[in-house]
C-alpha positions in Angstrom: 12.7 5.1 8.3 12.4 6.3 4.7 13.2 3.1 1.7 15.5 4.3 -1.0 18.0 1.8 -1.6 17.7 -1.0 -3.6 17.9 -3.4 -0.9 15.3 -2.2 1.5 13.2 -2.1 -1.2 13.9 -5.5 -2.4 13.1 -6.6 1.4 9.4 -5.3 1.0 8.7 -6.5 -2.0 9.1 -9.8 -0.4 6.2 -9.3 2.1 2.8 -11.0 1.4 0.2 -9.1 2.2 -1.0 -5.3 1.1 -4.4 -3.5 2.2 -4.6 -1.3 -0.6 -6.4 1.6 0.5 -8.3 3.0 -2.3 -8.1 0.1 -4.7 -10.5 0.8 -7.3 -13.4 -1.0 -9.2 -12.1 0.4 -12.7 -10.0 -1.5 -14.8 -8.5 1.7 -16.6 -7.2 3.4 -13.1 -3.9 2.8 -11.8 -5.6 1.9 -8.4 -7.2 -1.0 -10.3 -4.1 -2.1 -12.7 -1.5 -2.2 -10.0 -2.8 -3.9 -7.6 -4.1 -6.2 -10.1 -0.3 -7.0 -11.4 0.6 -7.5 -7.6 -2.1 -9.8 -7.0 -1.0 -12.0 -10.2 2.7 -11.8 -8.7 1.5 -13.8 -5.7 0.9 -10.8 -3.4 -2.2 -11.2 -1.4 -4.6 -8.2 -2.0 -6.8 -6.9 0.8 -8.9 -3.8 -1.4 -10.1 -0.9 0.8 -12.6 0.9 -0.9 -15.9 1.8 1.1 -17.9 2.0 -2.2 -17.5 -1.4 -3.2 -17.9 -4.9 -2.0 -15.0 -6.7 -3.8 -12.5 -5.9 -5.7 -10.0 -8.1 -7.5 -12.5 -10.8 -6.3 -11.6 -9.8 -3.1 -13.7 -8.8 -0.4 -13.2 -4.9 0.3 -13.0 -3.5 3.3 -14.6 0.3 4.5 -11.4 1.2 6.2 -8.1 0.2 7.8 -9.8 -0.2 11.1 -12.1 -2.7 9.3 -9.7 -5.3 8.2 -9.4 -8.2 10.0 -6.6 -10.4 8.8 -2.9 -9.5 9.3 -1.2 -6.5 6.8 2.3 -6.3 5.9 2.2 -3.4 3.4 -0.6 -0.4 3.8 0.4 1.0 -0.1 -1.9 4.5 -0.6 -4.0 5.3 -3.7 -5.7 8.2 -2.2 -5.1 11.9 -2.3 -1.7 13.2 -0.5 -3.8 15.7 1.5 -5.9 11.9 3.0 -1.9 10.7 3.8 -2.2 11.6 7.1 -5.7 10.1 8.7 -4.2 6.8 6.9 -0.9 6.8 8.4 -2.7 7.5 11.8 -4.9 4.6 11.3 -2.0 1.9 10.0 0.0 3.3 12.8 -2.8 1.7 15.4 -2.3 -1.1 13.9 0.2 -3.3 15.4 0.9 -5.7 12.0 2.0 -3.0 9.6 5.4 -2.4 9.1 5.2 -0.5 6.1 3.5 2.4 4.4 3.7 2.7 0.6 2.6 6.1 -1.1 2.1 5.1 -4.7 3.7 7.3 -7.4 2.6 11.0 -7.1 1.4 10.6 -3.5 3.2 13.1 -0.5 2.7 13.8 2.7 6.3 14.5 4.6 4.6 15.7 7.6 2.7 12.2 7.9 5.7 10.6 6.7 8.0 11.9 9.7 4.8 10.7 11.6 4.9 7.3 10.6 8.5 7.1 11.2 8.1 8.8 14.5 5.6 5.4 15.1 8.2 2.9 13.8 6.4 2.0 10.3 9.0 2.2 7.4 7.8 4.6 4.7 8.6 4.6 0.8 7.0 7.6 -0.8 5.9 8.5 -4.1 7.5 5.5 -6.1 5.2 3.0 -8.1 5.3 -0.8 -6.4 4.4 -2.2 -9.9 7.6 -0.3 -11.4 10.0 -1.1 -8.1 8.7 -4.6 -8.7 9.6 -5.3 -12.2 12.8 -3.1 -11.8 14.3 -5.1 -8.9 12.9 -8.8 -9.1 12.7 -8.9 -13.1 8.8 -10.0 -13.4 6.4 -9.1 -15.7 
């Protein structure tokens, strides 16, 4: 289903664990920052970046199919047009629930997709913003 209210939202945000696909090795991208502020708000951070072996002082992982420990949240810092290869990918997975799509990141086709497969999608919101919004931390 697509999140919008308040309440769903606050549900998610009190999952554990996010592969963040596309986490980045610069401090100055959003891909970097946000995950960073997760990852000091207790979330557990499992970067997937196939140029780089940790990030976060994490270790990072080439892709989706890669990851071997158990994924809440998939949350998207690539290019709408790569939504859809990711959402087939988290959608063979049988830990995800949810599919994030950072702020500035479509895909409706892929969306209906992922919904079609059972995941719960919120799309083109910031988790960082929804965080501090709803549970008050900064």
């Amino acid at each position: 289903m697509s999140v919008e209210t308040d309440a769903q939202l606050r549900e998610i945000l009190g999952l554990d664990t996010l592969a963040v696909v596309g986490c980045s090795t610069t401090p100055s991208k959003d891909a970097h920052r946000i995950p960073k502020y997760l990852q000091a708000a207790g979330y557990r951070i499992v970067p997937v970046n196939p140029n780089a072996e940790t990030v976060l002082g994490e270790q990072a992982f080439d892709s989706l199919e890669d990851v071997t420990e158990p994924i809440d949240i998939v949350q998207v810092f690539r290019p709408s047009e790569e939504v859809a290869g990711i959402v087939e990918a988290a959608s063979r997975r049988e830990d995800v629930d949810i599919i994030w799509l950072q702020l500035g990141i479509t895909d409706d086709e892929a969306v209906a997709r992922a919904e079609e497969a059972g995941l719960d999608v919120v799309q083109d919101r910031c988790m960082m913003v929804e965080h501090r919004r709803l549970l008050g931390n900064d």
